[in-house]
C-alpha positions as CSV (number, residue, x, y, z in Angstrom):
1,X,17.0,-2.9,0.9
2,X,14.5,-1.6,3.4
3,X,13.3,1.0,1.4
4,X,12.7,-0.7,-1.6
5,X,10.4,-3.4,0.1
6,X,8.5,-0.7,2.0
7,X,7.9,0.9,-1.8
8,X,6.9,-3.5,-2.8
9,X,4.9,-3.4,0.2
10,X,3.2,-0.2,-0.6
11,X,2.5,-1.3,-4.0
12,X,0.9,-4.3,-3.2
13,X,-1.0,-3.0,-0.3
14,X,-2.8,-0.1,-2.0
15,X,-4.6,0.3,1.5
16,X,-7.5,2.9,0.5
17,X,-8.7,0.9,-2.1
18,X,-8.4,-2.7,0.2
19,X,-10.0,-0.2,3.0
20,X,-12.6,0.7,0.6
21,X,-13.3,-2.8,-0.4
22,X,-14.5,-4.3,2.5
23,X,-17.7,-5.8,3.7
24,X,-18.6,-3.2,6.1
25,X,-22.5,-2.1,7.7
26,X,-24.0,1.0,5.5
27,X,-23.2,4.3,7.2
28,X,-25.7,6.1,9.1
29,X,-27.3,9.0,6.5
30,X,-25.6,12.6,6.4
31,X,-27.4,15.5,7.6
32,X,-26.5,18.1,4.9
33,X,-23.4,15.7,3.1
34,X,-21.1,17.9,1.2
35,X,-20.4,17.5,-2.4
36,X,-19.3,13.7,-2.9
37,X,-15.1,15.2,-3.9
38,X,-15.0,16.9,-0.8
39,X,-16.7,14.3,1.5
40,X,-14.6,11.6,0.0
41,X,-11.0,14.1,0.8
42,X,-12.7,14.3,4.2
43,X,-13.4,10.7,5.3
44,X,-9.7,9.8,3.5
45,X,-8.3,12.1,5.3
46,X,-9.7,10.6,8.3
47,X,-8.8,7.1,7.8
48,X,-5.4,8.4,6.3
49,X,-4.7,9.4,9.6
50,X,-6.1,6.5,12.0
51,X,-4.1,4.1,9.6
52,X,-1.0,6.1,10.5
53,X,-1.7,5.9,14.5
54,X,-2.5,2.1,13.2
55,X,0.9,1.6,11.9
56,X,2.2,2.3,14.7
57,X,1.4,-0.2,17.0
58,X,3.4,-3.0,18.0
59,X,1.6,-5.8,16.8
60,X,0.7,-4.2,13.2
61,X,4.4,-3.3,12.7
62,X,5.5,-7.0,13.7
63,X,2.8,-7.9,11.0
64,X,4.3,-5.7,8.1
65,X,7.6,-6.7,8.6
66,X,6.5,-10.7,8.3
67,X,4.6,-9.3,5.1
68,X,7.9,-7.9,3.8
69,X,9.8,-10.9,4.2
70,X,6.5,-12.7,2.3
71,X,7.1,-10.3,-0.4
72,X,10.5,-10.8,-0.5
73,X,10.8,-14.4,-0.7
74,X,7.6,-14.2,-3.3
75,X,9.7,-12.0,-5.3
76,X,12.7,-13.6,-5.5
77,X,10.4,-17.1,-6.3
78,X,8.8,-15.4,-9.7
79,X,12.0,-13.7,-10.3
80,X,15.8,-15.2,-9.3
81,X,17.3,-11.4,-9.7
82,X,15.1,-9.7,-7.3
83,X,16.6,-10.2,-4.8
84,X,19.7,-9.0,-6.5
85,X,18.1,-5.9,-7.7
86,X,16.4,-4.7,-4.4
87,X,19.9,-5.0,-2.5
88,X,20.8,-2.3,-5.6
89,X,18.2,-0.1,-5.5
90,X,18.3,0.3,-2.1
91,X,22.2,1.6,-2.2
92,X,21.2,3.6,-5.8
93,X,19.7,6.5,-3.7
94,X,22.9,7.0,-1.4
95,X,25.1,6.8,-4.9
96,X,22.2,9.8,-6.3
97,X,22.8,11.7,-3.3
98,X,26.7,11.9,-3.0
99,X,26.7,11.9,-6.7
100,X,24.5,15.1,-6.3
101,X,26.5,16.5,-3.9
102,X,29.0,16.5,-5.2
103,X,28.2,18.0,-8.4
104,X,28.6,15.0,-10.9
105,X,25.9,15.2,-12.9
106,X,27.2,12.5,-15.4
107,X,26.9,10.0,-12.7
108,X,23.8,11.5,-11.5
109,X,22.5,11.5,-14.3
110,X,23.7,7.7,-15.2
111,X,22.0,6.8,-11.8
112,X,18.4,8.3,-12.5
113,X,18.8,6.0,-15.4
114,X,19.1,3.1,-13.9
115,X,16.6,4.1,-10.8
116,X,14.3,4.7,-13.8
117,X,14.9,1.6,-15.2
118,X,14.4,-0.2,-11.8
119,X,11.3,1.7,-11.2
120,X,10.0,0.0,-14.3
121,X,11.2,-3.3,-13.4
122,X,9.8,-3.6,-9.7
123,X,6.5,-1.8,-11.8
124,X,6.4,-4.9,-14.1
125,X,7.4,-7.3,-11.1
126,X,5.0,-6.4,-8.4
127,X,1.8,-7.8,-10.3
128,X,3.6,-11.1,-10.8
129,X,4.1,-11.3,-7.1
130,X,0.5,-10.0,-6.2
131,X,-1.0,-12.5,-8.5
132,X,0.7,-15.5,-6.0
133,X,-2.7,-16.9,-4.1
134,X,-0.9,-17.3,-0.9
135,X,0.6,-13.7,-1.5
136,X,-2.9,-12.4,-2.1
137,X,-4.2,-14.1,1.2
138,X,-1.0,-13.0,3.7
139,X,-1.9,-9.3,2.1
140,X,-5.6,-9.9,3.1
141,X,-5.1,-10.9,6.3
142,X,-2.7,-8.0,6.8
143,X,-5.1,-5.5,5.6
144,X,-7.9,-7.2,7.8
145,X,-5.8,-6.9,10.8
146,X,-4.4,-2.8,10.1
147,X,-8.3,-2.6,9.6
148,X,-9.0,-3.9,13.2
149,X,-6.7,-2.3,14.8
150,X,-8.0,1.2,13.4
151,X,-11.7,-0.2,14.6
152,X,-10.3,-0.4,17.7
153,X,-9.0,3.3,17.4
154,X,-11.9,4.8,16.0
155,X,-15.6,2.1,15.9
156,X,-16.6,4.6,13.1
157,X,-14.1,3.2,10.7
158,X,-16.5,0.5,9.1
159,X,-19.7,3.4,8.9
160,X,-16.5,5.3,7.1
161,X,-15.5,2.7,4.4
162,X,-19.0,1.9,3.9
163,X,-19.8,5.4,2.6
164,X,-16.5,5.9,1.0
165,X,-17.4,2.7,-1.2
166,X,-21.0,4.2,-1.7
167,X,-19.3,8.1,-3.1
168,X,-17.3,6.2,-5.1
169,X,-20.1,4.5,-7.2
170,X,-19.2,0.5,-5.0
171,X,-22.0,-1.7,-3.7
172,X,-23.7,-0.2,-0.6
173,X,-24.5,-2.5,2.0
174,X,-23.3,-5.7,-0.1
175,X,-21.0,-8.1,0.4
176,X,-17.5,-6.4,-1.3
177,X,-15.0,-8.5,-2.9
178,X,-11.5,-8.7,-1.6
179,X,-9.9,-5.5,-3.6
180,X,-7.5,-6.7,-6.0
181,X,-3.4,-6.3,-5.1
182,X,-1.6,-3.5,-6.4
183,X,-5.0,-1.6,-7.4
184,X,-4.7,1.4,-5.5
185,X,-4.9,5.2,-5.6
């Protein structure tokens, strides 16, 4: 089930668009900036990377796995089989993998059926759960903490948002709204 929820709690995270969307100072101006694409690869890169030192801290991992069981328990609220269905999806890839090796491509091919069609459900699900208000404000607050915590690893990350948000055509300098859940990359 674990790896299901980490793919609902990616969903609804959609972390470089919630990074982008936050109220941050303007950054300081670029000597010669590069094309917008390639500045924009650049400074995802960079915050690609200080979230993944982020996510590993104690207190941000502690944080994700309370947001998991949020998720969860949001889930199984706006639908009474998800909780069902996770439990499944997480043992499908096992069943693809010994069904693989071992050369049964009927069954494989049954299960890629139904991981497709679970894929669509947890697709059609995700938004229902994201929509919850207190959902929305546990995600927030998530998000506001992994975004402290890589302040804390790098005081640049605000200066960074702030002209991520400007190359991609956002407000500069403004007040941002929250980003919406599930948008994402």
């Amino acid at each position: 089930m674990q790896k299901m929820t980490r793919l609902l709690v990616a969903a609804a995270l959609a972390l470089p668009s919630a990074l982008a969307a936050q109220t941050t100072p303007a950054a300081p101006p670029a000597q010669a900036a590069p094309a917008p694409q390639v500045e924009i690869a650049q400074i995802q890169a960079r915050l690609e990377h200080l979230q993944q030192t982020a996510l590993q801290d104690s207190t941000i991992l502690a944080a994700g796995e309370a947001l998991n069981r949020d998720l969860l328990a949001a889930a199984a609220t706006v639908d009474s089989t998800a909780t069902r269905r996770l439990a499944r999806a997480e043992t499908l890839g096992t069943e693809m993998q010994a069904a693989q090796q071992a050369g049964d491509t009927v069954r494989l091919a049954a299960l890629t059926s139904e991981a497709e069609a679970m894929a669509v459900y947890f697709d059609q699900l995700t938004p229902r759960v994201m929509a919850l208000p207190e959902v929305r404000t546990k995600q927030q607050a998530y998000v506001n903490q992994l975004i402290a915590t890589m302040t804390r690893l790098d005081p640049q990350v605000p200066a960074l948002l702030a002209r991520l948000e400007t190359l991609r055509g956002g407000p500069a300098g403004g007040a941002a709204p929250s980003a919406a859940p599930g948008s994402g990359n």
